[in-house]
ZALUM-677905 format. One record per residue (C-alpha): residue in one letter; chain; x, y, z; residue number from 1. Coordinates in steps of 0.05 Angstrom, whole numbers, plus 5000, padded with zeros to 4 digits. Example, Ala and Ser with C-alpha at 12.3 -4.5 7.8 and 13.67 -1.06 7.14 Angstrom:
BEGIN
  residu  chaine     X     Y     Z  num
       A       A  5246  4910  5156    1
       S       A  5273  4979  5143    2
END
This chain:
BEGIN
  residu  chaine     X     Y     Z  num
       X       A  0577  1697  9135    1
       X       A  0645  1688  9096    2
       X       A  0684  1631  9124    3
       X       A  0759  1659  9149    4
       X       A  0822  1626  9155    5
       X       A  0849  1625  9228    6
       X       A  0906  1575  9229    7
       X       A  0937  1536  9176    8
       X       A  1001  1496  9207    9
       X       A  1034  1441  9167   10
       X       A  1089  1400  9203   11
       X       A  1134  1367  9152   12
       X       A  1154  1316  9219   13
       X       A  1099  1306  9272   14
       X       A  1142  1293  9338   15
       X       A  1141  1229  9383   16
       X       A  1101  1261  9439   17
       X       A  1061  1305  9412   18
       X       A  1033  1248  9359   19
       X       A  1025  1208  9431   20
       X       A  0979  1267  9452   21
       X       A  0941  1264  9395   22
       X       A  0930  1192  9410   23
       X       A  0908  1211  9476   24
       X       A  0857  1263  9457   25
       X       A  0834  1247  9391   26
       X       A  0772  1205  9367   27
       X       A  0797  1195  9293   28
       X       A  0858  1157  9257   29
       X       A  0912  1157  9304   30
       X       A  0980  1188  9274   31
       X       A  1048  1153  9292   32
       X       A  1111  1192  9296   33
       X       A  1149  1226  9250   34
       X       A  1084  1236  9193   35
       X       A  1073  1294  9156   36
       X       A  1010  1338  9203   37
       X       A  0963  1390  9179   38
       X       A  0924  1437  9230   39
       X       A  0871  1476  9200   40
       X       A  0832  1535  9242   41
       X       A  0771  1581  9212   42
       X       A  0714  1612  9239   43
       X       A  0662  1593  9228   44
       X       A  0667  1535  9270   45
       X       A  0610  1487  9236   46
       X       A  0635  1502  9167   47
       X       A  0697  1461  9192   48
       X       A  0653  1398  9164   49
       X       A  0652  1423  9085   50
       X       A  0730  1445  9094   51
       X       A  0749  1359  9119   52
       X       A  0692  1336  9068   53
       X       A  0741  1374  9014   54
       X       A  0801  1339  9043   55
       X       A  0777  1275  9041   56
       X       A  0746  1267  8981   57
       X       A  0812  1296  8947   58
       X       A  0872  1266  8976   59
       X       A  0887  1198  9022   60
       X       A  0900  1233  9086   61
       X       A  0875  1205  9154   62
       X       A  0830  1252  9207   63
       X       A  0859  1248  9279   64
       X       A  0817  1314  9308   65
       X       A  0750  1342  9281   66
       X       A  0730  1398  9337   67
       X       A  0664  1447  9323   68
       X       A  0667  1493  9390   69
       X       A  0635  1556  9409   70
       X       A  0660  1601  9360   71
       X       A  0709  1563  9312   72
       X       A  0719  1498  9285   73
       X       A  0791  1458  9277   74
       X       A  0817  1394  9243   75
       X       A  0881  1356  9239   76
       X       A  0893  1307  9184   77
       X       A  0956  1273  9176   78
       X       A  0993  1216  9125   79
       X       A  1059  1182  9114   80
       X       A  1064  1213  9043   81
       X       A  1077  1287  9054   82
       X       A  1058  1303  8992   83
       X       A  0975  1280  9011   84
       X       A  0988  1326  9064   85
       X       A  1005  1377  9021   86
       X       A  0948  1368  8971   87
       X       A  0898  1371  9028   88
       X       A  0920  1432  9047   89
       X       A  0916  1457  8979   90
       X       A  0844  1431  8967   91
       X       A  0824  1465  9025   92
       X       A  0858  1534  9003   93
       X       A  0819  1524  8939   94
       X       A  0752  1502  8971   95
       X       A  0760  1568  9016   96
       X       A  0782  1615  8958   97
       X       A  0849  1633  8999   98
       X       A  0914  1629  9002   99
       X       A  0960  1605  9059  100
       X       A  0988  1678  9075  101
       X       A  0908  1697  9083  102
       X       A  0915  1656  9156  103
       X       A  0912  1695  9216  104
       X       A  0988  1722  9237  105
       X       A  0990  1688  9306  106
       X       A  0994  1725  9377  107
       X       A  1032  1701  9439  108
       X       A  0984  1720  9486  109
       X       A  1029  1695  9550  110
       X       A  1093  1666  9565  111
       X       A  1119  1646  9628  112
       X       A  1172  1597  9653  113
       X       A  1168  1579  9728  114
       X       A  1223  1547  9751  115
       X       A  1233  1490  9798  116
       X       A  1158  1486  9816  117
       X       A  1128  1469  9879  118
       X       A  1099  1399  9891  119
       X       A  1024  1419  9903  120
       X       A  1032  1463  9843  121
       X       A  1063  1398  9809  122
       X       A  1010  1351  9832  123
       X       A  0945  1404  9801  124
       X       A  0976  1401  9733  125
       X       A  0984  1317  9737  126
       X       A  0908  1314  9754  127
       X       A  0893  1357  9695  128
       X       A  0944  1334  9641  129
       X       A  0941  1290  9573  130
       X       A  1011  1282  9572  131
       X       A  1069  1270  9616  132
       X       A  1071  1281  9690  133
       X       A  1108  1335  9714  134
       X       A  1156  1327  9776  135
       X       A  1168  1373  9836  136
       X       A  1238  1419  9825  137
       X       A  1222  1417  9746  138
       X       A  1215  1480  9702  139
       X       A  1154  1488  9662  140
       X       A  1141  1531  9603  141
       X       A  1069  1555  9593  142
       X       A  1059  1587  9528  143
       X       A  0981  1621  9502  144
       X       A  0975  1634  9432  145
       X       A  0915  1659  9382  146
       X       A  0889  1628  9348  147
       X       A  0886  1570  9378  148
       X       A  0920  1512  9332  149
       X       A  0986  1546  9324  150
       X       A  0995  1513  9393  151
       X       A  1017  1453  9352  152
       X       A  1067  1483  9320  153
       X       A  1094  1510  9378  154
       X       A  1101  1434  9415  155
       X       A  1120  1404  9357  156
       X       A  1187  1459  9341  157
       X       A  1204  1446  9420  158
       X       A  1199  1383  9425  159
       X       A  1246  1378  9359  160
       X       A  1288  1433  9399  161
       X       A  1304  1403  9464  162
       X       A  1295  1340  9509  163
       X       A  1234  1364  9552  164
       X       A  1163  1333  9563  165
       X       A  1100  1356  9536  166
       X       A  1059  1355  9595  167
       X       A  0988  1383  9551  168
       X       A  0977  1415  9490  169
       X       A  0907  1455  9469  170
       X       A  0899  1466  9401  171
       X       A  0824  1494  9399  172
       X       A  0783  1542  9430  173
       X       A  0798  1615  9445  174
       X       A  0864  1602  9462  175
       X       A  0913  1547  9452  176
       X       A  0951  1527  9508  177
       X       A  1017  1497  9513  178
       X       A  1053  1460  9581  179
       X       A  1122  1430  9574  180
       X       A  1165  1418  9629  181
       X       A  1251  1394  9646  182
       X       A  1310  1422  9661  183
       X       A  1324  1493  9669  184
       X       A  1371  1489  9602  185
       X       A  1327  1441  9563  186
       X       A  1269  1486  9575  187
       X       A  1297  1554  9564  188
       X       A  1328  1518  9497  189
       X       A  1249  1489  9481  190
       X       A  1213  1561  9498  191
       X       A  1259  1596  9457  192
       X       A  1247  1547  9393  193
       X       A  1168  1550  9409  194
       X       A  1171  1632  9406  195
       X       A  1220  1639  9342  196
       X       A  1171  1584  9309  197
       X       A  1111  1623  9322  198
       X       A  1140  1692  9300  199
       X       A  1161  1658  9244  200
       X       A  1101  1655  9214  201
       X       A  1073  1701  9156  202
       X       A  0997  1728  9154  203
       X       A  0954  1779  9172  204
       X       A  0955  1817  9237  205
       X       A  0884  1806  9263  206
       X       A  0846  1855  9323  207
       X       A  0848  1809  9375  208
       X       A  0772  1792  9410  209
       X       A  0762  1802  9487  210
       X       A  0735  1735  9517  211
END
């Protein structure tokens, strides 16, 4: 079975809380703000293992995530020097035999903002969350996108976007999932930078599975 590309997201500037979530979640080398971040996605999932072996031999980049799930397999590594970053990515390109424009185009699958949410609704989410707590009367913007890692780049380009919290991020599985809540304004300013950053990117359209 031909491994695929499914994400490739490199963050020139990983953000304050979403490097915090990381820290959270993540068994590896814990990132610190404001390093250069490389998501990688393909299917698939255990042949994750030779894509980080490639990485790591090659270039001076940390692991923070190494995730082999049902169906596809996800890393993040991550340095100070952007330009390890950079060569990791392109060792894994090479490794693969494709080119960054061969990733999957991503798909919002949903987006929804519910404003000023209801306590009980408020309280489910803090039982459930990685991140910050979310407060009763807050807006929160819920945002599903496939593949999965492109979730990060969607956290990372609100966060840069507007003051808001990043209640939980998922950047594996079927699905990545993203939860971010704050004002009305400051959300509606953070959804909007999330969308235009995940339309922004270039690859190819992909027939979407039914899970």
């Amino acid at each position: 079975m031909a491994t695929s590309l499914r994400a490739y997201v490199f963050l020139d500037s990983l953000q304050p809380q979403l490097a915090a979530h990381l820290c959270t979640t993540c068994r590896g080398y814990f990132p610190v703000p404001f390093v250069a971040s490389l998501f990688v996605e393909i299917a698939p999932g255990m042949a994750i293992h030779g894509v980080i072996d490639v990485a790591l031999k090659q270039t001076k980049v940390q692991p923070a995530t190494l995730v082999v799930e049902r169906a596809y397999g996800m890393l993040e590594v991550h340095s100070e020097d952007k330009g390890e970053v950079r060569s990791a990515g392109d060792a894994i390109l090479a490794h693969m035999g494709v080119a960054e424009d061969d990733r999957h185009k991503p798909r919002i699958v949903s987006n929804t903002i519910i404003r000023a949410i209801e306590p009980m609704h408020a309280m489910i989410l803090d039982k459930i969350r990685f991140g910050s707590m979310i407060e009763p009367g807050q807006s929160l913007f819920i945002l599903e996108t496939e593949p999965a890692a492109y979730a990060a780049l969607a956290a990372n380009e609100a966060e840069k976007a507007a003051n808001v919290r990043l209640v939980d991020v998922m950047t594996f599985g079927a699905f990545g999932r993203l939860y971010m809540c704050g004002s009305e304004a400051e959300i509606d300013a953070a959804a909007s930078a999330a969308i235009e950053a995940i339309k922004s990117v270039k690859g190819k359209d992909q027939v979407s599975k039914q899970y």
